[in-house]
Residue, then its C-alpha position, 0 to 999 in steps of 0.5 A: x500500500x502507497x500513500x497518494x496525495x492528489x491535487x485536483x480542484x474538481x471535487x468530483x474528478x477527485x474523489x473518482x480518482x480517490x475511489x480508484x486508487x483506494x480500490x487498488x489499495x492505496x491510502x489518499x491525501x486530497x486537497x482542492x489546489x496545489x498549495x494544500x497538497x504541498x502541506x499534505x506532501x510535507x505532513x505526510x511523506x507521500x510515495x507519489x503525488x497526483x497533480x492536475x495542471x489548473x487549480x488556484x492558489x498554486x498550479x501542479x507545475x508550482x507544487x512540483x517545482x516547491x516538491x523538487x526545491x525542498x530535500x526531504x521531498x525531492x525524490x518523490x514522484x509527481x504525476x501531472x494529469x491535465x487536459x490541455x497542458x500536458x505538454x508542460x508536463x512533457x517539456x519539464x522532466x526535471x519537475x514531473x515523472x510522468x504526464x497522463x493525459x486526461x481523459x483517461x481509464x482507470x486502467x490507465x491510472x493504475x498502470x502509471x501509478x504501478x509504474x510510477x511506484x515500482x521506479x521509486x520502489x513502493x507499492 
């Protein structure tokens, strides 16, 4: 079992997301924006967190470059999923380890999670 934290504005894009990885077995952190997620990813030193692109207070690429900026969570990954700015992710390696464009199945989000998880050696 992973601990998730996902950033995602949209309640209900969220809480979908939520039930498929709790489903599969991991614990989830939500928070509506970047800058919640940051504090989650602080308090609970999560094996990978989720990023949506748009969200107030502090955009996925701001999370991912504060998460990268600070030592003790540096080697975290960071999954951007985005509709329309998924290239962001793409031309910003350094900041995200993976880009899932949405929309997306859950199969296709268990698998980059997998994948994800197995690189950084959880699960």
């Amino acid at each position: 079992m992973a601990i998730i934290v996902i950033a995602e504005d949209e309640f209900l894009l969220a809480d979908m997301l939520a039930s498929i990885l709790e489903e599969a077995g991991h614990e989830v952190r939500s928070a509506p924006h970047g800058a919640g997620a940051l504090k989650l990813t602080r308090t609970h030193k999560p094996d990978l967190v989720i990023t949506d692109y748009m969200m107030p207070l502090m955009t996925g690429l701001e999370l991912a470059q504060a998460i990268r900026a600070d030592a003790d969570l540096a080697n975290i990954p960071v999954l951007l999923v985005s509709g329309a700015q998924g290239n962001i992710g793409r031309d910003n390696p350094e900041y995200f380890s993976a880009v899932l464009d949405k929309p997306y199945t859950q199969a296709m989000m268990i698998r980059a999670v997998d994948e994800l998880l197995s690189h950084s050696g959880s699960s």
